[in-house]
N, C-alpha and C positions, 0 to 999 in steps of 0.2 A: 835281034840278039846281039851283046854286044859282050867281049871282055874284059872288068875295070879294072886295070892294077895300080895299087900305091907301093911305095916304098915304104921300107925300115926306118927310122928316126937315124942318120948317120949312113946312111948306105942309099946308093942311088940320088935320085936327081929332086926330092921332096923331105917331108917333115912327117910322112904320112904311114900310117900302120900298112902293113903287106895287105891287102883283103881281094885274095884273085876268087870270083865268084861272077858264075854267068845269071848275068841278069837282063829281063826288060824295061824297059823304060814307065815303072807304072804310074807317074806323074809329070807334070811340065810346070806347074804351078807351083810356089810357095808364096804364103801371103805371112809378112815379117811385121809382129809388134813389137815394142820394147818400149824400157825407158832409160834404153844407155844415152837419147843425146847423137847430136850428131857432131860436135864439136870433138871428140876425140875419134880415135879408131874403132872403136871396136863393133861399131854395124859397119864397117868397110871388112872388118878381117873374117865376120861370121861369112859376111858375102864370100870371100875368097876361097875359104873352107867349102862352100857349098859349091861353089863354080868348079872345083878341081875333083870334087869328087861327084859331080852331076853337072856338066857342064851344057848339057840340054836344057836346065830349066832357067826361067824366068823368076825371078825373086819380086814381088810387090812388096814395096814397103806402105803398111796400111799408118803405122807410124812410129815414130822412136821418141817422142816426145812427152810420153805420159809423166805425170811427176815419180822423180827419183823414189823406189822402194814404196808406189800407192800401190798396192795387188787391187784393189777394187776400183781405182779408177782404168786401170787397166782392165780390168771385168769389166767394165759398162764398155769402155771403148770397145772392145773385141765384143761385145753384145750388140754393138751399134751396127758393126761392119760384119759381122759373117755373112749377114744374107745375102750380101756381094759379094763373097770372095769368091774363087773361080774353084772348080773340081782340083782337089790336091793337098798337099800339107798347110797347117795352120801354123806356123812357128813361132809361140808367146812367147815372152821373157822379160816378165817384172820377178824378181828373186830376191828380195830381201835376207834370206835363208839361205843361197848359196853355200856350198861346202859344209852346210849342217846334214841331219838324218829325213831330209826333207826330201820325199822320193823325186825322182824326175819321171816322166810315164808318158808314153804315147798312148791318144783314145782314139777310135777309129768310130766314126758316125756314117750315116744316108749310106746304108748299103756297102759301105766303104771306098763310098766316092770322096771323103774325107778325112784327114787323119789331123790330129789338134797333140802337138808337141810342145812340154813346156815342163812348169816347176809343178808339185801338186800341191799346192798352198791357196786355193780357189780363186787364181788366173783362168783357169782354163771352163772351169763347171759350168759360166753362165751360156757362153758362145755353146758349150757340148748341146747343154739342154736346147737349145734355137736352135741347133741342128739335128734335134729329133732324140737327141739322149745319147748318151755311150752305150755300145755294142759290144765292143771287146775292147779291154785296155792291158796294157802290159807295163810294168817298172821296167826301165833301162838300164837291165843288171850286167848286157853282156857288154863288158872293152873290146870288144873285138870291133864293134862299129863308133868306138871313141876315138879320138885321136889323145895321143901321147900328153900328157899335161906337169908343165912343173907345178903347178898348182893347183887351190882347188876353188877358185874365186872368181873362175870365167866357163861356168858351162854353158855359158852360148855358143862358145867358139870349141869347146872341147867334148860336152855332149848333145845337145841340143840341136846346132847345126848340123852335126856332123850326123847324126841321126836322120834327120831330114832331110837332107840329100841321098843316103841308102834308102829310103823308104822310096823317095822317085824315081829312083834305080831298082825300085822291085822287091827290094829287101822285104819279107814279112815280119808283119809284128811279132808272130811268137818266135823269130830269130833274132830278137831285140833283147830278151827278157823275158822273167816271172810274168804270168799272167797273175792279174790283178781283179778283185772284185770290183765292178764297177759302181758298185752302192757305195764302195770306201774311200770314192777319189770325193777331198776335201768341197764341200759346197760353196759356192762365193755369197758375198754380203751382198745383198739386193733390198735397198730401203722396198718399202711398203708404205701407203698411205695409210691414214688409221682417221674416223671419226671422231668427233668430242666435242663435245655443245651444239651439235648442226656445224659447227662447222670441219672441214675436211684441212688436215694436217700433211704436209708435205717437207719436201726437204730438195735443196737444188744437187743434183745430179752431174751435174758438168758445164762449164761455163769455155765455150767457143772459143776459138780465136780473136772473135770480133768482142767480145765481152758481153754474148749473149747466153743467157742461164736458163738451162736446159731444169725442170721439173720430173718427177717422179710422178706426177698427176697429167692420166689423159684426157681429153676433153670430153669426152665422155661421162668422167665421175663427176663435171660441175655440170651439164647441158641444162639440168632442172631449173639452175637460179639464170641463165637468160646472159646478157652482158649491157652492163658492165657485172665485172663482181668485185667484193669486198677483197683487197690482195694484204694480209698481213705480216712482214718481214722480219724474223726475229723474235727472241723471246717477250711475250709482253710486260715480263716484269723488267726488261733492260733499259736504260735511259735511251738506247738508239732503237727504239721499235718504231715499225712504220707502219704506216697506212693508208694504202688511195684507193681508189674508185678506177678500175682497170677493167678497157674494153678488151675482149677476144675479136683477133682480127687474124686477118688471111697470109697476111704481107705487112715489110716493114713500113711498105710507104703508108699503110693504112692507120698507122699508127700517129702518124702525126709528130708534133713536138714533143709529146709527151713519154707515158711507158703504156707498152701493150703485152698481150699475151699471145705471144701469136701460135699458130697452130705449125708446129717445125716438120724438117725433111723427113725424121723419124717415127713424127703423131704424136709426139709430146709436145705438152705447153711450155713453152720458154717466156722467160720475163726478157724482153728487147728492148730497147728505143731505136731511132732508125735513123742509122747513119753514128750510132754514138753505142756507149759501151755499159749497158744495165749496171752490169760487174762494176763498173768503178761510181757508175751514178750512186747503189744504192750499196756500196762495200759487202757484196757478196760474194760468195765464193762455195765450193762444194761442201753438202752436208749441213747448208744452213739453213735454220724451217722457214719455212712458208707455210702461211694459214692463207686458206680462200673461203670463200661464205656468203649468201648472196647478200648483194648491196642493199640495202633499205630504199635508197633513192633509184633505185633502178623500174625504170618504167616500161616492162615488158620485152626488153631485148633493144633499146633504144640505147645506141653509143654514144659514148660520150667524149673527150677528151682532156684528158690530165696533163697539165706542163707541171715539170719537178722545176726547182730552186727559186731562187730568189726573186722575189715580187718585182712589179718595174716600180721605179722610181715615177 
């Protein structure tokens, strides 16, 4: 057991609200998404705020890098990572809606071996659900576990972290706030595949670091047509639609010169090439369709290999 005290804004040796309250230590972990970037401050200052008022824990940064105001590429990302994150707080924060009537809400999942804080603009619903669904959730009405704000355009650093550090300090959720229906916290966008002609319609999900594009189809919904299969990019009525003959392969090396589908970290199919950048080979990028369908010339599961561009001379 331990004593945490903050100070008054102007009084004493901090910027911190008074909050004397005996607490235990009920987490060590926080795993931090965002999409502030790391080029400015402000995942150095959420960290600060958390360090001074939980200086026990350990902060993971899972990442800061999602694109500016995407809520659902940040849903997939945090879809991607929760089943690694460690026992503890979950700390989202893609907010486009900041300083709007957009609740802020702590959900507590797995027995409440984890708590998922963040905006409720469906950042947070897909991670809940992969972690077995919301159990009890609360809106973050009470300031008492806020820190002081001239504004209202940084609740990371004003409500969010600061929430997340009392919550590892023992703080209970229904001393946060309103309890909330958990059927009412906003659902995130989650493409779906959908059938039409025989063939299966997809949409690329996330494209890597390396510029390799992550599918919303697992390997499973083609196994029927064998490999190679039919891979179609883009609208077919657009001047830039494409079309190869794409093996499923294990690894980049297996891929050859050419493009593969390889089976990723996650179990989705990714469009690769190996050593090189699909994304820029074949200008794609999140949200754009993909058609697969089995290849005509496909002779029973027999691969083959595809080289993109320009013929030899």
């Amino acid at each position: 057991m331990r004593r945490l005290d903050r100070c008054r804004r102007g009084v004493g040796t901090g910027p911190f609200v008074f909050l004397e309250h005996t607490m235990t230590h009920r987490f060590n972990h926080i795993s931090f998404l965002t999409d502030y970037g790391t080029r400015d401050e402000f995942v150095g200052i959420v960290k600060c705020v958390i360090a001074d008022i939980a200086p026990h824990v350990q902060v993971i940064d899972i990442t800061h890098d999602i694109p500016a105001f995407d809520v659902r590429a940040g849903s997939l990302s945090l879809a991607r990572a929760v089943s690694y994150v460690p026992k503890g707080v979950i700390l989202a924060v893609v907010d486009p809606g900041v300083g709007t009537s957009r609740r802020a809400i702590a959900v507590s999942v797995s027995g409440g071996d984890g708590v998922f804080v963040g905006p409720d603009n469906g950042l947070l619903a897909t991670g809940v659900a992969l972690a077995g669904g919301a159990e009890f959730a609360v809106e973050l009405t009470n300031t008492k576990y806020h820190l002081p704000s001239p504004g209202t355009t940084f609740a990371g650093r004003d409500i969010f972290g600061s929430v997340a550090a009392h919550i590892c300090n023992g703080v209970e959720l229904r001393e946060l706030g309103n309890e909330i229906d958990t059927a009412s916290i906003l659902p995130g966008i989650i493409p779906i595949t959908r059938e039409e002609n025989g063939q299966l319609v997809g949409e690329v999900t996330w494209v890597d670091h390396y510029g390799n594009c992550q599918l919303n189809i697992g390997p499973e919904e083609i196994a029927q047509w064998g490999s190679p299969v039919r891979v179609a990019i883009g609208n077919p009525d657009s001047p830039n639609h494409i079309v190869r003959s794409v093996s499923i392969v294990n690894n980049f090396s297996e891929i050859g010169g050419g493009l593969g589908l390889v089976i990723d970290s996650f179990g989705m199919l990714a469009l690769c090439t190996d050593r090189g950048s699909a994304a820029v080979e074949l200008d794609l990028g999140p949200t754009n369709m993909v058609t697969i369908s089995q290849d005509p010339n496909a002779g029973g599961g027999v691969s083959t290999t595809v080289r993109l561009g320009s013929k030899p001379n």
